[in-house]
C-alpha positions in Angstrom: 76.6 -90.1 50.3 79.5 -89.5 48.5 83.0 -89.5 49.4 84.9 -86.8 48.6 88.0 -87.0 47.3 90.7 -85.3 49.0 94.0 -84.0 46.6 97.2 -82.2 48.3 99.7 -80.5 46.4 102.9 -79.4 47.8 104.6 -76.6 45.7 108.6 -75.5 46.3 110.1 -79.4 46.7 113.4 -78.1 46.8 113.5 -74.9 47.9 115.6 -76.1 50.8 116.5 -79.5 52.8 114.1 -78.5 55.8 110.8 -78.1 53.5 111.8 -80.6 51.6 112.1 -83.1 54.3 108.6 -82.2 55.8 107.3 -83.2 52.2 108.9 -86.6 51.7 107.2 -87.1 55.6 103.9 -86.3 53.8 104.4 -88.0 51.0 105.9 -91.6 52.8 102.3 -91.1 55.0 100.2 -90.7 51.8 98.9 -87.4 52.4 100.8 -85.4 49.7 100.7 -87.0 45.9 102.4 -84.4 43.7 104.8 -82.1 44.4 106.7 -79.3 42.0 111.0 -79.2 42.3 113.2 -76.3 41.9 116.1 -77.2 40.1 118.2 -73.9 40.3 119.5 -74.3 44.0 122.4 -75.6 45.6 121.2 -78.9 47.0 118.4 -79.9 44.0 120.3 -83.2 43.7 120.2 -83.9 47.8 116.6 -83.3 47.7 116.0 -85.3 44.4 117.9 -88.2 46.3 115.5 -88.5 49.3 112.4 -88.2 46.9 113.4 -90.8 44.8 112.1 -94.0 46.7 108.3 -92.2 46.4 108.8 -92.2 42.7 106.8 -94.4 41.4 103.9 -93.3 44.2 103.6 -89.8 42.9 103.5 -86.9 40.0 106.9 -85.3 40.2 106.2 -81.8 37.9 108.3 -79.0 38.4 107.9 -75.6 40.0 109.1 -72.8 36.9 111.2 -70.5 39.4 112.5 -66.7 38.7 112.6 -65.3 42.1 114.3 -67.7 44.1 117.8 -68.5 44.6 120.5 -68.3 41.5 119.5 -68.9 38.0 121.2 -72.2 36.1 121.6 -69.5 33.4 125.3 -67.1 33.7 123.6 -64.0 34.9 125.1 -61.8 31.6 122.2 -64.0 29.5 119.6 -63.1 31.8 119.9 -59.6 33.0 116.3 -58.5 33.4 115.7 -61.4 35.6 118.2 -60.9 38.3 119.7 -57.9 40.7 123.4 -57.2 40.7 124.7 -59.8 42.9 123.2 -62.3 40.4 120.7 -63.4 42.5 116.9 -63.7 41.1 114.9 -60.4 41.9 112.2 -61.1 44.1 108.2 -61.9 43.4 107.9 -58.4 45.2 110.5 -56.8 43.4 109.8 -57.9 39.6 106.1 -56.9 40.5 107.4 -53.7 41.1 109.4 -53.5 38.5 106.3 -54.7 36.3 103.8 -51.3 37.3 106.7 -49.2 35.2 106.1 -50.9 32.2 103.5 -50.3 29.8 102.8 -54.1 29.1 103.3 -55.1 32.8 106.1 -57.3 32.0 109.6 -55.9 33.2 111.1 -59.2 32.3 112.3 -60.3 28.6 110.2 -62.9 27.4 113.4 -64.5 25.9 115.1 -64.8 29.2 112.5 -66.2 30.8 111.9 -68.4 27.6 116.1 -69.6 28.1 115.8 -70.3 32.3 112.5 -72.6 31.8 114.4 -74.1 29.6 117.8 -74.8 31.2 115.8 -75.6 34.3 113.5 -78.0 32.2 116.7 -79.8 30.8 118.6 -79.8 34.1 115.1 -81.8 35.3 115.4 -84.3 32.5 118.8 -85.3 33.3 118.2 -85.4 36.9 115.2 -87.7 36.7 115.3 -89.4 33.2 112.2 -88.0 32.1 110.4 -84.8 31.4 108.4 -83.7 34.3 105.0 -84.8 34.8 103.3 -80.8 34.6 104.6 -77.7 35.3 104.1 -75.0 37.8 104.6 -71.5 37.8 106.4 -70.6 41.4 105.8 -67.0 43.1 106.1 -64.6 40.2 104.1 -65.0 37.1 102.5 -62.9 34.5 99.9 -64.0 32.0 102.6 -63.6 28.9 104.8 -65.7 31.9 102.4 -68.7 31.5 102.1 -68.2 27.8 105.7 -68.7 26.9 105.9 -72.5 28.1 104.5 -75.3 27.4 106.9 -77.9 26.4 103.9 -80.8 25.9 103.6 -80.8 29.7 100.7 -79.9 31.2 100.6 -76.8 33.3 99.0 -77.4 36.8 95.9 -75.2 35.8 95.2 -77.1 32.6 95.2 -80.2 34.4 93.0 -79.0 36.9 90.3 -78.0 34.1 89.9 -81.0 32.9 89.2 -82.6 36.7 86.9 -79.8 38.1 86.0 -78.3 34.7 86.0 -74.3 34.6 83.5 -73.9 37.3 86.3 -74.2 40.2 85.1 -72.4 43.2 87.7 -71.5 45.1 89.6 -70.2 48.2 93.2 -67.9 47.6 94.7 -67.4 51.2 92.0 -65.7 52.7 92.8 -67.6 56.5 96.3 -65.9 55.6 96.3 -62.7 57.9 98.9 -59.8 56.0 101.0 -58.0 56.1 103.8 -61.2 56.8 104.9 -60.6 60.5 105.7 -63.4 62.9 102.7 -62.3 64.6 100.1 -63.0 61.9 102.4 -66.2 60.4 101.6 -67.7 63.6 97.8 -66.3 64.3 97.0 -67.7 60.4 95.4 -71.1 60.4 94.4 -72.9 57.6 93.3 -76.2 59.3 91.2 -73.9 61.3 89.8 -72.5 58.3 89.2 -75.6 56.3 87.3 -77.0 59.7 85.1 -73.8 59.4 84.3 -74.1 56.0 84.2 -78.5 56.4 80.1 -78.3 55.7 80.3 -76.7 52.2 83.6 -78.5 51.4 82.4 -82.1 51.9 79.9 -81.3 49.7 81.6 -81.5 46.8 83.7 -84.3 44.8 87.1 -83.4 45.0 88.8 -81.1 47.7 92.4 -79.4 46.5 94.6 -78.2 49.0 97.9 -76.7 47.1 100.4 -75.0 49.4 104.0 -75.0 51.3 104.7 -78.0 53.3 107.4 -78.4 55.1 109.8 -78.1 58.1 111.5 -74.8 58.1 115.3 -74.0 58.4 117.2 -71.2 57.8 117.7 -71.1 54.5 114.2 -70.2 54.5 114.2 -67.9 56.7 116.6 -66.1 54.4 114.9 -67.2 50.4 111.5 -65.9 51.4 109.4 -63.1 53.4 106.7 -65.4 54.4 
């Protein structure tokens, strides 16, 4: 028989202490292998300091972020990428923004082009070295994941060249909309793996990429879900 290989990914390292936290506790019980940091927020360096022991155990990437939090950019450089209190518009809101335009991009490629970068650089001198791929967080357009590429693998191309192009997959469908406490807490995605366990085992490798972690309330306030 054979023994399929199991791979977690755990996007958003950083997007606060809590969620953080629950990923170093995956991480230090070797569950979780690679995970993706914001460097735009407040307490990126905190975070980067508890992650550091696991180093050398893991792929450190880097989750691309324009719709949470404050830019590393002043705001007057990126204008089409923020609201008026300087904060990054929402994945809802620049996907709203994006059914008004005629190329479906509300955002300036050039902006976005100047805040991957600045949060590329910030990454570097953090952690001493490029990040190990990258990852698009939330919001993303094709022409988005077209812009950058830096030398570093993006998550997808790196997943090509494991699985190869015939990657049958599963987007949130145990995920029960819209986001109310109700359904957050009636969705189960161990329950849905364990239904689908038969056809899953059956295959080599087994990727599981979501949001670990504990949850505080800084999250409660950064995202709907």
């Amino acid at each position: 028989n054979t023994v399929m290989k199991l791979l977690i990914q755990a996007d958003d390292y950083g997007i606060t202490r809590a969620v953080s936290s629950g990923i170093v506790f995956g991480i230090h019980h070797g569950l979780v292998r690679n995970t993706g940091i914001f460097t735009n927020m407040d307490w990126t360096e905190e975070c980067l300091d508890m992650i550091k022991p696991y180093l050398d155990q893991i792929d450190l990437g880097i989750d691309l972020n324009i719709s949470t939090g404050r830019p590393i950019l002043p705001t007057y450089q990126i204008p089409t990428l923020v609201n008026q209190e300087g904060i990054f518009l929402t994945s809802w809101e620049s996907r709203k923004r994006d059914e008004f335009c005629e190329d479906k991009n509300h955002a300036s490629m050039d902006e976005v082009y100047q805040e991957f970068e600045a949060q590329i650089q910030r990454f570097i001198e953090l952690v001493g070295k490029k990040p190990d791929y990258i990852h698009g967080h939330a919001y993303t357009t094709e022409m988005i994941c077209q812009v950058q590429k830096y030398g570093i693998p993006y998550t997808s191309d790196i997943w090509d060249k494991l699985f190869g192009f015939d990657i049958s997959g599963y987007r949130i469908p145990w995920y029960i909309k819209p986001a109310t406490l109700e359904n957050q807490i009636n969705s189960s995605l161990s329950q849905y793996l364990l239904n689908h366990k038969n056809e899953l085992l059956q295959k080599e490798y087994c990727l599981v990429v979501g949001h670990m972690g504990y949850v505080d309330d800084e999250l409660l306030k950064l995202s709907s879900y």
